[in-house]
Structure formats: C-alpha cells, structure tokens
N, C-alpha and C positions, 0 to 999 in steps of 0.2 A: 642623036638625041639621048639627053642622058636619064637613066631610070634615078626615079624618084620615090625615095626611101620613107613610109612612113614610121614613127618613134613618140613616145610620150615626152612631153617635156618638161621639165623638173619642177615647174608647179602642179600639173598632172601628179608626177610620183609623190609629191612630198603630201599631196592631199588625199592620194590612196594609201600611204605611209602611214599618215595622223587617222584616218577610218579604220583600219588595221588593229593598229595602238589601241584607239575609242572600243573598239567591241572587245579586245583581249581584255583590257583594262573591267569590261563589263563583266567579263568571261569570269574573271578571275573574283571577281567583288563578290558577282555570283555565287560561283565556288566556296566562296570564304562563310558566304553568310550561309551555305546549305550545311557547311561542314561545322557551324558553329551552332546551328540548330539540331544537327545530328546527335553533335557532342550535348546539350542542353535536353533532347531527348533520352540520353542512354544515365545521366545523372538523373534524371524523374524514373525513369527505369527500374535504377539500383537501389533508389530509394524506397518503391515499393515494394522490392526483395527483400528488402533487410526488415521493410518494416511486416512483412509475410513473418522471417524469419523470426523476430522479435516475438510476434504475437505465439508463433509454435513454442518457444520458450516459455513466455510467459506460460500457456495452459500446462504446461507438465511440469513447471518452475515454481508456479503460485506470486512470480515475480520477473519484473523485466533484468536483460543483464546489469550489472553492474560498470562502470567505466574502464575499469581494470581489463573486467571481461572482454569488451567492445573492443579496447585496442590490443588483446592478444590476436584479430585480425581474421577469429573465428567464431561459432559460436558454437559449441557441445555442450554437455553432461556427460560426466563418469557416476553409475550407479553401481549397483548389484548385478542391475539387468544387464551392464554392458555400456558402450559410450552411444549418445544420441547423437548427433550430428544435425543441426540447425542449417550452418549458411557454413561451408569448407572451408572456403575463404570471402571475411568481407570486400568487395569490391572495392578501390580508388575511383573520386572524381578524375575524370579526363583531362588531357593537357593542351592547349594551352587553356588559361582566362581568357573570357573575353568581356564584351562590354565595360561595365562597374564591377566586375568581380576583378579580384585580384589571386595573386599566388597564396597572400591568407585566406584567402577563404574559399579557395578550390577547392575543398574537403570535404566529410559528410563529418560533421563535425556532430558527435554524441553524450548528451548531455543524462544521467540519470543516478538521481543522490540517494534515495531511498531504495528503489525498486517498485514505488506503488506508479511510474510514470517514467517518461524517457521523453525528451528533445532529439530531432538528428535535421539541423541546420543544415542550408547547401546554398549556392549562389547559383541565379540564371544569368546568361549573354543576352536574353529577351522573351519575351513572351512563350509560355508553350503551352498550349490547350488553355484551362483556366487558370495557370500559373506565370503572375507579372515578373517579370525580370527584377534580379535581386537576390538577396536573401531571403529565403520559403523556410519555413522547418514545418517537419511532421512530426505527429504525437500518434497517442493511441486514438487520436479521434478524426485522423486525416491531415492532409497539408494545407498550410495556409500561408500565404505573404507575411514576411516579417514577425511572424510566431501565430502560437496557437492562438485562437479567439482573433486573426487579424489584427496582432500584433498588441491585443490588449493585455497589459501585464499588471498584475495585479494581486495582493497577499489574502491568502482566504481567510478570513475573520472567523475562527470558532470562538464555540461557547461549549459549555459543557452541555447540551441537549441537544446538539447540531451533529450526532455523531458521524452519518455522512459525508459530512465536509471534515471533518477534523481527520478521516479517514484516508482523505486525500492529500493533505497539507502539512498533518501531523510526525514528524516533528520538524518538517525545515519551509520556507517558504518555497511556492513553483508557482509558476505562470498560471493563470487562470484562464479559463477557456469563457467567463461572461457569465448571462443568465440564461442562456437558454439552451448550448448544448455540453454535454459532459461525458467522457467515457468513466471507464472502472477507477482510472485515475485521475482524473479530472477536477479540478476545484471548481465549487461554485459561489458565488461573492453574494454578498446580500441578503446573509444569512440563510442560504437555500440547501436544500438537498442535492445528490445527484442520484437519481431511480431512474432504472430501465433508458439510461442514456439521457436524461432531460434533468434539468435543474429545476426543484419545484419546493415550491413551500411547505416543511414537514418538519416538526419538531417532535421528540418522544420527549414526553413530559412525566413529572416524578418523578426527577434522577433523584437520587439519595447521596450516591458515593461514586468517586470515577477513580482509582490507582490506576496507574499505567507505567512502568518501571522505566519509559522514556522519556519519562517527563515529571520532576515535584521532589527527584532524592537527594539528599543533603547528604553525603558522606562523609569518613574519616581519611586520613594520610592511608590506611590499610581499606579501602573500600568498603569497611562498613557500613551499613544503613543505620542515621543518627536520626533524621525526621524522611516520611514520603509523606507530602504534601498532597490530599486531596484536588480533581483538577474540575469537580462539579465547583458550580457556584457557592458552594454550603462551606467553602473553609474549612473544611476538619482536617487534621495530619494524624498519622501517628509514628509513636514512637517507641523503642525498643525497650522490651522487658530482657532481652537478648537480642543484641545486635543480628542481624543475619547480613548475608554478605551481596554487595549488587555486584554484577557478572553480567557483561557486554561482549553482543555478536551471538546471542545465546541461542536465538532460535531465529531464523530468518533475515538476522542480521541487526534483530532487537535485543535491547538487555532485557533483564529477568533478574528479581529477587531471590536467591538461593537462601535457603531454610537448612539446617543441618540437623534437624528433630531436638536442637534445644532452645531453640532462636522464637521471639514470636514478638508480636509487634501490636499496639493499642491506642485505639482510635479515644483524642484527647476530651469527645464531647457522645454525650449519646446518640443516637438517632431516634426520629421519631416512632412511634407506634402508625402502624397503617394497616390498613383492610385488604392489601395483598401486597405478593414482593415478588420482582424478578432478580434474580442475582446471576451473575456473568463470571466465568472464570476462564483464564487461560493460564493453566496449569502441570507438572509433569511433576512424576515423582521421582525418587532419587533411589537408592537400592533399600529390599526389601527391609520395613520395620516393623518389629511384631506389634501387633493390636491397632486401633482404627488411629489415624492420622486427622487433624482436622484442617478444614483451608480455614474457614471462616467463624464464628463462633457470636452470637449474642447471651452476654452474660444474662440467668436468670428466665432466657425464653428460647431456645434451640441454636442449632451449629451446621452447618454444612459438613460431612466427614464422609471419609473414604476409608475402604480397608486396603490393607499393601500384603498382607499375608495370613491375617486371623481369621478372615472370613466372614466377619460379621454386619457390617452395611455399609451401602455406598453414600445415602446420604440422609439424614434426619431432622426432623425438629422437636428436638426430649426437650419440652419444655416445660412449665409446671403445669401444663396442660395436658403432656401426652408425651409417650415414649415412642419412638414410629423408628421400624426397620424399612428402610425402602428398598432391598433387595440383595442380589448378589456380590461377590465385588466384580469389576470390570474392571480394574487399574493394571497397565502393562508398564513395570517399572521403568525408567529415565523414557518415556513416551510421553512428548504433549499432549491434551487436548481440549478443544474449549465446549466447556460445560456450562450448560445454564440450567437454572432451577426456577420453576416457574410456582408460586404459591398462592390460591385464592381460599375463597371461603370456605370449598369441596374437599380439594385436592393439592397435591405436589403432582407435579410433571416436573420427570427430570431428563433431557438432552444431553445428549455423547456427540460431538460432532456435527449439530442438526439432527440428527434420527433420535426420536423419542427411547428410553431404555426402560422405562418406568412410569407409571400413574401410579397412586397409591392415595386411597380417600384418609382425610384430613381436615378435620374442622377448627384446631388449634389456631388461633393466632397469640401474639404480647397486644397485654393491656395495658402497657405502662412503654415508656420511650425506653431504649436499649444497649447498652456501653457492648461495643464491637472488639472482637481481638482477631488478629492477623494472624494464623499460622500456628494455634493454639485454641483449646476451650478458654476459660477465663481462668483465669489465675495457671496457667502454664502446661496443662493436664493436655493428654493425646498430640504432642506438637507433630509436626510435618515437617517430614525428610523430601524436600523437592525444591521446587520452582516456581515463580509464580509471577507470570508475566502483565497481569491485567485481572483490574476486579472492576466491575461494573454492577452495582446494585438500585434498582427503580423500587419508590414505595405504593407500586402496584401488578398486578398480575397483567402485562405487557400484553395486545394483544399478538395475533400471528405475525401479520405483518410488519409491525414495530418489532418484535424478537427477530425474525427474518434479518430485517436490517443492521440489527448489534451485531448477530451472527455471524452476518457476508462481512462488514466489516474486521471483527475480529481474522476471519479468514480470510482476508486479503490481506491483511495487515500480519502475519504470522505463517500463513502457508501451511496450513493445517490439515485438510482434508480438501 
C-alpha cells in the first residue's frame, strides 16, 4: 500500500500568495503614511523653532530678520558684546512631498519686507493636530491655514490718526490678520487699532502735522529735499530755505532727513492756535555744534531746541510770552532718540525715550495760528546739525495712553530703546 503524501495545491498557494501581497501591501501603505506624518510632524516642529528663534531676535533686534538674513541659513548678531546666536542653523523641510505639496513648496519659505512682521509658509501631506493639509504659514501671531487671519489678505487702510495701524503696514502692504486678533505686527482693517494683541476702536485725535521721511519727499537728481509732504489729513508740505539732504537705511532700515546746520525747511501754511500740543520727534544729532540747535520752531510763539555743546537748554518755548530754560543738555552726539514734548496749560513735560527728563511749569501758550520751520528758528537762526526721522505734532496735551501709543509706535518702527 502506497503512502499518501499530503501538499497544498496551487490555488491553495496562489491564495496564501495574494493574503501575503494584501497585508505587505498594507504594511507598506502603513509605513508610508506614518512616515509621511512623521515628516509633516518635524516641518510644524521646525517651524515653531524658527518661529522661537525669530521672536529672540526680534526682542534684542527691535526687528524681525530681514530676507537676506533668513537665507544666509542662520540667524546671529555681531555687537560690541560679541556675536549672539539665534538658530546655528535654520532647518530644511524634509524630503520627499507628499500629498498636494510639491518640490516648490517643500520649503519654509520666509517672507519679511520691513522688519515690523515676517511670513514663513510651508506645506502639509495631511492633517496634523489643528493644522489642515496644505499650505499653513506662521506670523508673529501663530499659524494658520493658507496665511495669517485664515488666509484673509487684505491692505490696512491708514489715515493719519490711525497711527497704530499705519505702524504695521506703513510703508509697504502685508497681509492682515482681520478684526479681532493682532500681534506687534499685525495689521488691523477697518480702521482699527492694534493694543495689547486685539484690534479695537482707537483713534488719537488732534493731529496737527505727521513727516515721516518714508513717506511724502520729493527730491532732486542729488537727493536733495525739494518738498516733504505732510501725511495728516491737513495738507501742509514744506519746503527748503536750504535744501537738506534725504539718506536711506539710516536708522533701522528707515530713511531720515539729514540737516547739515545750514539746511532748514518751512511749513507752506500756519498751524492753528490750540490750548495744548504734544509734539513727537525722532531725532539724532550729527557732531558737536557750538550754541543750541533747533528741530522745530513756531515763528513768533516758541521752538523745540536742544544744546550739542553750549550747555544751555534742551528745550523751550521763548515766546512772546515767556522765555523757559527747561534744563540740562542730554544730547549724545550721532545718537537717536525719540522725544516727545507734552504742553498744557501748567506745564512742559519733556520725554527721552519714554522716561520723563523734565517738568517745568508754564502757563504760555500762541494766541494767534503759527508759521512752522523744520530744522531752524524762523528765518534760519540756531539750525541743526543732525537727523530727523519723524515729526508728529497733536494740538492738544495727549493723554498717557494716546502718548504711550505714538511712543511704542515710533519704537517699533525705529528700534530705539
């Protein structure tokens, strides 16, 4: 009797064969899709490094990097103190794409024209925690799908009394983050502020006069200044008794009006008379010139002035009412800094930086409207050897928190203190 051999037979194998195949095939899909979520993980990862990074930059920068910066691949400072070190090296997106991402847009792609803000694009293979698959970019105020504000794009509309927003937007358009949330950079539409992270209804009213050397100058073939263009609503310009010269990248990447102590500039209409004034400067001087300097000047009723070497006051109003020394000098020559001058019925309050340096009582005001000169008293007397990046003057005694806001502005926008 013959032994009888059991064996599978080839539709048996071919159907343990194809089960086989089936779960590898599963194995591997698996695989593919863990390893594509992995890679989708360590891009949100790098992203919140860089955007760590970013922010350590910015607080000891007064500014995010610049593009240049970005793709040198690092992010430092060289000072005095020595170099700082941000991120050693920025990270690369991971390889391969997957999903709808492509080999363009596997990147961390970094977007930042001014420095008061920064974009940094990237594409997901699929969903990760609350981020949809796609293109996500993050800003200073978090990530979001398809850009800031959930991809609402949109040009911040200033006015000259918005200064807030013009603070964010000024001088190029950027994405807007909406009405209701906002970082340091952040636009808000709708003519809103942005305070303490929210976009809210806030106008400072009274402006008088708005220069800003990035915005309103008319120059020559030689960079002279022929007219600056007021940027409040009130239309005023002036124009040169002496050309001075505009000079770009001057201070944080802004221009600035340079003064060479013979140059002085005049506003083509008076200004009103008013019961109080705050006035705003962002200012530097140039090397040492004997006797007081002026930035600002109302013909007939007082002048803003500084000393650079003589020693005799920082800032006055000799007007036909009253001769007032307000104090020491504080001026460190070719040094920024923004100054405000606050004037009510009492008093001058004068600001260095935010820190008060001076009260001094004062009951003068002009009784009559007041023809303005730039960079001189009136008719060419005490002119100014310096710079002069921004004039901001309100025809009233601003309260704390409206001056607060010109202030953070100016120093965000200049990198001041």
């Amino acid at each position: 009797m013959k032994n009888k051999k059991s064996a599978f037979t080839l539709i048996e194998l071919l159907v343990v064969i194809a089960i086989i195949g089936i779960l590898a095939t599963i194995a591997v899909v698996a695989l593919q899709n863990a390893r594509a979520k992995a890679r989708d993980a360590r891009r949100v990862a790098d992203v919140k490094q860089i955007q760590t990074a970013l922010e350590l930059f910015f607080n000891d920068q007064g500014r995010y990097p610049l593009v240049d910066e970005f793709a040198s691949g690092a992010l430092f400072s060289t000072s005095t103190n020595g170099t700082t070190t941000y991120m050693a090296k920025i990270p690369t997106a991971p390889t391969p794409p997957e999903g709808t991402c492509s080999s363009a847009n596997n990147n961390y792609s970094y977007v930042s024209s001014d420095g008061y803000s920064y974009t940094l694009s990237f594409c997901l293979s699929g969903p990760t925690g609350s981020l949809k698959a796609g293109i996500n970019t993050a800003s200073p105020i978090g990530i979001a799908y398809g850009g800031v504000g959930a991809g609402t794009s949109n040009s911040c509309s200033c006015t000259s009394a918005l200064l807030s927003c013009c603070d964010q937007c000024n001088p190029v358009t950027a994405t807007c983050s909406g009405d209701t949330y906002c970082a340091r950079s952040a636009n808000c539409a709708n003519g809103k502020n942005c305070i303490n992270g929210t976009c809210v209804s806030k106008t400072i009213p009274d402006m008088l006069l708005w220069f800003m050397a990035d915005a309103g100058v008319t120059k020559d073939g030689s960079n002279k200044v022929s007219v600056w263009s007021d940027q409040s609503a009130n239309g005023y310009y002036a124009q040169p008794g002496n050309q001075p010269l505009f000079v770009s990248n001057a201070k944080n990447g802004k221009p600035v009006i340079r003064f060479d102590g013979t140059n002085y500039l005049l506003l083509n209409s008076s200004i009103p008379a008013a019961s109080g004034y705050t006035f705003f400067y962002v200012v530097s001087t140039g090397a040492a010139k004997t006797g007081s300097e002026t930035i600002f000047s109302a013909a007939q009723s007082g002048h803003i002035r500084w000393a650079n070497s003589c020693g005799s006051d920082i800032a006055g109003w000799a007007g036909t009412d009253s001769s007032l020394v307000l104090g020491n000098p504080f001026i460190n020559t070719n040094t920024y800094y923004s100054l405000s001058y606050t004037k009510d019925s009492a008093a001058w309050t004068i600001r260095s930086n935010g820190s008060v340096i001076r009260s001094v009582s004062d009951t003068s005001m002009p009784t009559s409207n007041v023809q303005m000169t730039i960079g001189s008293e009136a008719g060419g007397g005490y002119t100014m050897a310096g710079d002069i990046a921004e004039i901001i003057v309100y025809g009233s005694a601003l309260s704390d928190s409206d001056r607060q806001l010109v202030e953070s502005y100016l120093n965000t926008k200049y990198a001041i203190y």
